[in-house]
C-alpha positions in Angstrom: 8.4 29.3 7.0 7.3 26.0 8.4 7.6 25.4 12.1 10.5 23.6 13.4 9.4 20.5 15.1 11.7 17.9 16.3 10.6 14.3 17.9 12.2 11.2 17.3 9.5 10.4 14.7 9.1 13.3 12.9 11.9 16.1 11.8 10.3 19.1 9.9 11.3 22.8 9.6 14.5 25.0 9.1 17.6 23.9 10.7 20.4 25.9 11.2 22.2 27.7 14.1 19.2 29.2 15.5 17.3 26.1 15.6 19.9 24.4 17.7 19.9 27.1 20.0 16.4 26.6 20.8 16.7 22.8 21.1 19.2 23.4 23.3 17.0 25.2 25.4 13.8 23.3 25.5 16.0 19.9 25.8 17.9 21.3 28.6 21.3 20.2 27.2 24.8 21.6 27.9 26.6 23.0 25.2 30.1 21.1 24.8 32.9 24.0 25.5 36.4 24.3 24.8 37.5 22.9 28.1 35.6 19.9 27.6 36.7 19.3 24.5 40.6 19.8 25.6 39.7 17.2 28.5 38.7 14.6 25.6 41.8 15.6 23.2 44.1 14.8 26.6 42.6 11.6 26.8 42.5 10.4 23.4 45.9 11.6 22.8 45.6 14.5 20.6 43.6 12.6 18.4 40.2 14.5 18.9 37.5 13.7 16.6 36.3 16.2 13.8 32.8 15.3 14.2 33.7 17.5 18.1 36.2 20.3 16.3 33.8 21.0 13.9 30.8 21.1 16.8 28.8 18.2 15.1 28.4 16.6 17.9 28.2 19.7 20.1 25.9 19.4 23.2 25.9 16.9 26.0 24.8 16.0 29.5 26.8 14.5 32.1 29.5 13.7 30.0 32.2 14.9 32.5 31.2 11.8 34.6 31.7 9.9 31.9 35.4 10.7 31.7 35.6 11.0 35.9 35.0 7.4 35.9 37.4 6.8 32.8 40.0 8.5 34.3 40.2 6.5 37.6 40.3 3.6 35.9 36.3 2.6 36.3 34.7 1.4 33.0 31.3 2.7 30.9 29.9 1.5 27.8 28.1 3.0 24.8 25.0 2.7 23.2 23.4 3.7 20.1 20.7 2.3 17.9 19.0 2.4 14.5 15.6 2.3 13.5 14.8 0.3 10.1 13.2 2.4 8.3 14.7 1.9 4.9 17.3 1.9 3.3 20.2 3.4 5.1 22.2 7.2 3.6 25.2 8.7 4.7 23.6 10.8 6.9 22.8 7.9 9.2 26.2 6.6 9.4 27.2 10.0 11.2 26.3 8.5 15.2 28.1 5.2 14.2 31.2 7.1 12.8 31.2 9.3 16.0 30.4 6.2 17.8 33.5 3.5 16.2 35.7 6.2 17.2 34.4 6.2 20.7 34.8 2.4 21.2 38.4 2.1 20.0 39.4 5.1 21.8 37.5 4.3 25.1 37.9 0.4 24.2 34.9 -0.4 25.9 31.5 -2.6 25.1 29.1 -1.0 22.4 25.0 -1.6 22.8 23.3 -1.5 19.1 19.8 -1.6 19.6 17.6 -2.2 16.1 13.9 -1.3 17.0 12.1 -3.1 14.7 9.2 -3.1 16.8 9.1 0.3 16.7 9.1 0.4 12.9 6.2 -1.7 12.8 4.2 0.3 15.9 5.0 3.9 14.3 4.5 5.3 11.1 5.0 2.1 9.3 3.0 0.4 6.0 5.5 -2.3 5.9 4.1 -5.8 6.9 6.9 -7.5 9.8 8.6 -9.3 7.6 9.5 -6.2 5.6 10.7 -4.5 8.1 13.0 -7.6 9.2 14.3 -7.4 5.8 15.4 -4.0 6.2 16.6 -4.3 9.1 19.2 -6.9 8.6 20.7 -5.1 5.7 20.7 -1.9 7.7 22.9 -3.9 10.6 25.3 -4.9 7.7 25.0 -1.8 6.8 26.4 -0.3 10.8 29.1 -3.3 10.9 30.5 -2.3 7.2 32.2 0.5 9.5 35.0 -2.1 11.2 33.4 -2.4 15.4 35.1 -4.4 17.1 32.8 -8.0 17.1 34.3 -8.8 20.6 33.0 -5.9 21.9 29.9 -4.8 19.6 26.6 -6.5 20.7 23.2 -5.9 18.3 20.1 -6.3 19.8 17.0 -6.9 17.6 13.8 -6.0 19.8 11.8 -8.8 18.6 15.0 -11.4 18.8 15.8 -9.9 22.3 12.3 -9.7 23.6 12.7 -11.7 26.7 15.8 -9.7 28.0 14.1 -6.3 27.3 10.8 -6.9 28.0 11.9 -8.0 31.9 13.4 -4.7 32.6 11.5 -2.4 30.4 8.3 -3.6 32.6 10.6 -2.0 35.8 10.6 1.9 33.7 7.1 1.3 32.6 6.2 1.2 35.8 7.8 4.2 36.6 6.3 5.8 34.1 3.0 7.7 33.9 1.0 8.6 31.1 0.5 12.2 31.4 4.7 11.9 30.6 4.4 9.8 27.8 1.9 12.4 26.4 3.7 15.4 27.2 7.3 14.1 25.7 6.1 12.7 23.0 2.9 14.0 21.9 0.9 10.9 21.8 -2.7 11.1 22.2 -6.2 9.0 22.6 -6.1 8.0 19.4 -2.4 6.4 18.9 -2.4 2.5 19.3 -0.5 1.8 22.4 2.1 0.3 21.3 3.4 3.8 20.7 2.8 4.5 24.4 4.8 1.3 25.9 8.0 1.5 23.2 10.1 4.0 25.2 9.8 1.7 27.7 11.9 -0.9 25.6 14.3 1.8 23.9 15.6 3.0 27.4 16.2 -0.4 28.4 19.9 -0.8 27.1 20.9 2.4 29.1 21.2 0.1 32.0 21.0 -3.4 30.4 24.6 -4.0 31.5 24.7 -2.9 34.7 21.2 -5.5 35.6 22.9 -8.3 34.1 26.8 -8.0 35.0 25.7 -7.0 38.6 27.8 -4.2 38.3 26.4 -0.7 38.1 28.1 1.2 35.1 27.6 4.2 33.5 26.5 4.4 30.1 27.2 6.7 27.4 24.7 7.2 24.6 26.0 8.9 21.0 22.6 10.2 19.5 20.9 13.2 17.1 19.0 15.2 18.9 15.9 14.3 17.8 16.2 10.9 20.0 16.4 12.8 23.3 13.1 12.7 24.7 13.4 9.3 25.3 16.9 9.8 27.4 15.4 12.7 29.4 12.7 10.1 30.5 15.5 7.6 31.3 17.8 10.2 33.4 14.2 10.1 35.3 13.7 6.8 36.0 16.9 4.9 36.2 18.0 6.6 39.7 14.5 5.1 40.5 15.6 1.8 40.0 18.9 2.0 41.7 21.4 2.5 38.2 23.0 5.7 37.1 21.5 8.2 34.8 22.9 7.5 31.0 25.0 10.4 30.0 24.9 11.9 26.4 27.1 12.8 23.6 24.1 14.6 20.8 24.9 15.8 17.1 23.1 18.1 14.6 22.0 16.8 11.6 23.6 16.0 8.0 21.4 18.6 6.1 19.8 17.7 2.8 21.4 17.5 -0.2 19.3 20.9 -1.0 20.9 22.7 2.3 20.5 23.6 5.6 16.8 23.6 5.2 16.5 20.1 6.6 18.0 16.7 7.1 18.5 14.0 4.8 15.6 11.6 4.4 15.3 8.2 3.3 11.7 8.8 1.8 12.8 12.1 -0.4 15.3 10.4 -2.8 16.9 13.4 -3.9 17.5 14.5 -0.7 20.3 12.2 0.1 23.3 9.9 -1.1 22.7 6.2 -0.3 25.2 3.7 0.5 23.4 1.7 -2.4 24.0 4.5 -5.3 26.1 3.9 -8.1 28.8 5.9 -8.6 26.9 7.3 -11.7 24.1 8.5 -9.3 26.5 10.3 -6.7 28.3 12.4 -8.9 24.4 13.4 -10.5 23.2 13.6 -7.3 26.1 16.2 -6.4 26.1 18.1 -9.7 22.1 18.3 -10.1 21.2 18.9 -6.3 23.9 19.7 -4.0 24.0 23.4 -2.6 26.7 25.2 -3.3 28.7 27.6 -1.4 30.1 28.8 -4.4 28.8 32.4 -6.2 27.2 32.9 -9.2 29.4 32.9 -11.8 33.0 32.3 -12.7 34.5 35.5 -12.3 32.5 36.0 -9.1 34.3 32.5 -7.8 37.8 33.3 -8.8 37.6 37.2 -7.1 35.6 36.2 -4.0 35.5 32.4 -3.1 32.9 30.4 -2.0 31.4 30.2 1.6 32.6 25.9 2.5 30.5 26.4 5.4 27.3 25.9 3.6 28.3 24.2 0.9 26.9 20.8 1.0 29.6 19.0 -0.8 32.7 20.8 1.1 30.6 19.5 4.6 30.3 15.8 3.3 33.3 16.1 1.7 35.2 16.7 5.3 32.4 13.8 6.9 34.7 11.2 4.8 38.0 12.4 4.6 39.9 11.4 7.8 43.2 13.6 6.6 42.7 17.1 8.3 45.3 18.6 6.4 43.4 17.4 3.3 40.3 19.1 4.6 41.9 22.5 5.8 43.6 22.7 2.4 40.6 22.0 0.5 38.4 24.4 2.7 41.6 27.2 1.9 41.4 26.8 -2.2 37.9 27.0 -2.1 37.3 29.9 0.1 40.0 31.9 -1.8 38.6 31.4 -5.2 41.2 28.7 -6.3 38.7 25.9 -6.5 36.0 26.1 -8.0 32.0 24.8 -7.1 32.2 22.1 -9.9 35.9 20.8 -8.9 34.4 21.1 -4.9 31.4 18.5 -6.1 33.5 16.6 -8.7 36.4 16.2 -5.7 33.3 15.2 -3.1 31.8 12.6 -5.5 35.4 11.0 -6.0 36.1 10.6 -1.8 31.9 9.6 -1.3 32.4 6.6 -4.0 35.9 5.5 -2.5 34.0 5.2 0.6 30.8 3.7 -0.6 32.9 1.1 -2.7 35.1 0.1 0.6 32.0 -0.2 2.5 30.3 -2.8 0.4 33.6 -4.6 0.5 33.7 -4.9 4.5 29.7 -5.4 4.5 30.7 -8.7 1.8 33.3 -9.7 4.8 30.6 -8.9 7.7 28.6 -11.1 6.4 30.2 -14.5 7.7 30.4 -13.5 11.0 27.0 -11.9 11.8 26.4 -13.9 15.0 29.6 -13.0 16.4 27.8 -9.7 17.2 24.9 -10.7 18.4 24.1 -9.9 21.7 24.0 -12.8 24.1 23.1 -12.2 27.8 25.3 -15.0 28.9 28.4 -12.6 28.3 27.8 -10.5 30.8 26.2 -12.3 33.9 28.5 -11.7 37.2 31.2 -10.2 34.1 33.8 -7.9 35.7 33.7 -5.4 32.7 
């Protein structure tokens, strides 16, 4: 069995419950329990999130100071980010799901940060100008989801030099090498590019707060694979007079194949891309996707399948907002009364409903691109 290895550039090995356990551990993360989740469900109403019921995003730090300052009336913002890699799957819209949810419930301003420095400095063939390409159809992409443009800013490293290149200077210079190379794993002969970007990726954690003059905290919705660079930041930001960021992490949206590993963008038949055809999804599901069900018909009807595992049950309840749906769904197939086929045939239907309303919106988005752009000016001396 290969050995699990997790750093924000490279995911490889099993992941299941075990796994997580042990990430927990080395990461030295706190677990998200029942009474924290109750504490969210009060504030937002009753209306909790199934991406927290269903422990997808299940670990955290400091997020109780998140909702301190919420709850006596001081604000906090979010920020998240995406790397342009390729060409975006459902698996990466997970964090942004999680993350709409936590702007219009919160209502507060959201940081997207597009590294496409780091695209070209790490593990990347693709000449500048490729990667630019990808990266503004990967920020359509993120917006297709409905954030709010009065409150969602995107940063572009290479648009937004000047701004992040000021302040990451300030954590560069609190941080040391023999860090970088223990965190990340970098060594003598990585250009050093690779060596400066955290520098500019923990930047927006306190970006706000250095421009409005007004420390805030910031909340930062994430897979766990990006944490190294936010254990560096709770490091250096008390350092330079701001708050540590506080966390909200997730697992992973496994492979098409399982709970082996995560979906990737270069192993095509490990994932469903906002760009397939509905053709391709439902062959994708039928040919691929692993089945909780058993082995054979009689089997199914007697004993059920296990939804749990079962990839298209899991993405299947990713999409579908109605909970009674989902519990009703997860009830027929456990007992035998829906069958693997109908699971992937009903999980190809809801996938493609989504896919199809998400390249309308991302049509729409594409007008009013530069009202989410981040501009500095918005937030100098700004009461937020």
């Amino acid at each position: 069995m290969e050995e699990l290895k997790v750093t924000p550039w490279e995911v490889s090995g099993e992941l299941n419950e075990a796994s997580y356990s042990k990430l927990v551990k080395k990461f030295g993360v706190e677990l998200i329990t029942s009474k924290l989740l109750e504490r969210i469900e009060k504030i937002a109403k009753g209306k909790l999130h199934p991406f927290l019921s269903k422990k997808i995003f299940f670990a955290h730090r400091d997020l109780n100071l998140i909702l301190d300052d919420y709850e006596n009336g001081k604000s906090f913002y979010l920020y998240t980010g995406r790397g342009p890699s390729g060409k975006m799957h459902i698996g990466h819209l997970l964090p942004f799901t999680f993350t709409k949810w936590l702007q219009d419930t919160f209502d507060v301003h959201l940081l997207i940060q597009i590294t496409d420095d780091e695209k070209y400095l790490i593990k990347s063939t693709r000449t500048k100008k490729e990667i630019e390409h990808v990266a503004e159809e990967n920020i359509l992409d993120i917006l297709s989801l409905g954030f709010d443009p009065k409150k969602t800013h995107i940063i572009k490293d290479y648009d937004n030099a000047k701004e992040l290149y000021y302040y990451a200077t300030d954590v560069a210079k609190h941080t040391t090498m023999s860090t970088i190379k223990a965190v990340f794993g970098v060594t003598d002969s990585d250009n050093i590019g690779k060596v400066f970007f955290p520098s500019m990726q923990i930047v927006p954690s306190f970006l706000l707060s250095a421009i409005s003059g007004k420390n805030l905290r910031c909340l930062i919705p994430y897979a766990i694979d990006q944490d190294p660079y936010f254990r560096i930041s709770r490091d250096v930001l008390p350092k330079l007079g701001y708050y540590k960021p506080s966390s909200i992490i997730s697992k992973f949206l496994p492979a098409l194949q399982g709970n082996s590993g995560k979906m990737s963008s270069s192993v095509e038949e490990s994932a469903i891309f906002l760009d397939d055809s509905e053709q391709t999804v439902k062959k994708k599901l039928m040919k691929y996707a692993f089945s909780g069900g058993r082995d054979t018909l009689e089997e199914q009807r007697k004993y059920g399948a296990n939804p749990d595992i079962d990839f298209s049950f899991n993405v299947y309840s990713f999409i579908e907002n109605d909970e009674r749906k989902v519990q009703s769904v997860y009830d027929d197939y456990k007992s035998g009364k829906l069958l693997s086929g109908e699971m992937k045939a009903l999980a190809a239907d809801s996938i493609n409903l989504f896919l199809n309303q998400l390249r309308q919106n991302r049509e729409k988005v594409k007008n009013h691109l530069s009202e989410y752009m981040f501009n500095p000016n918005d937030f100098v001396g700004h009461r937020m």
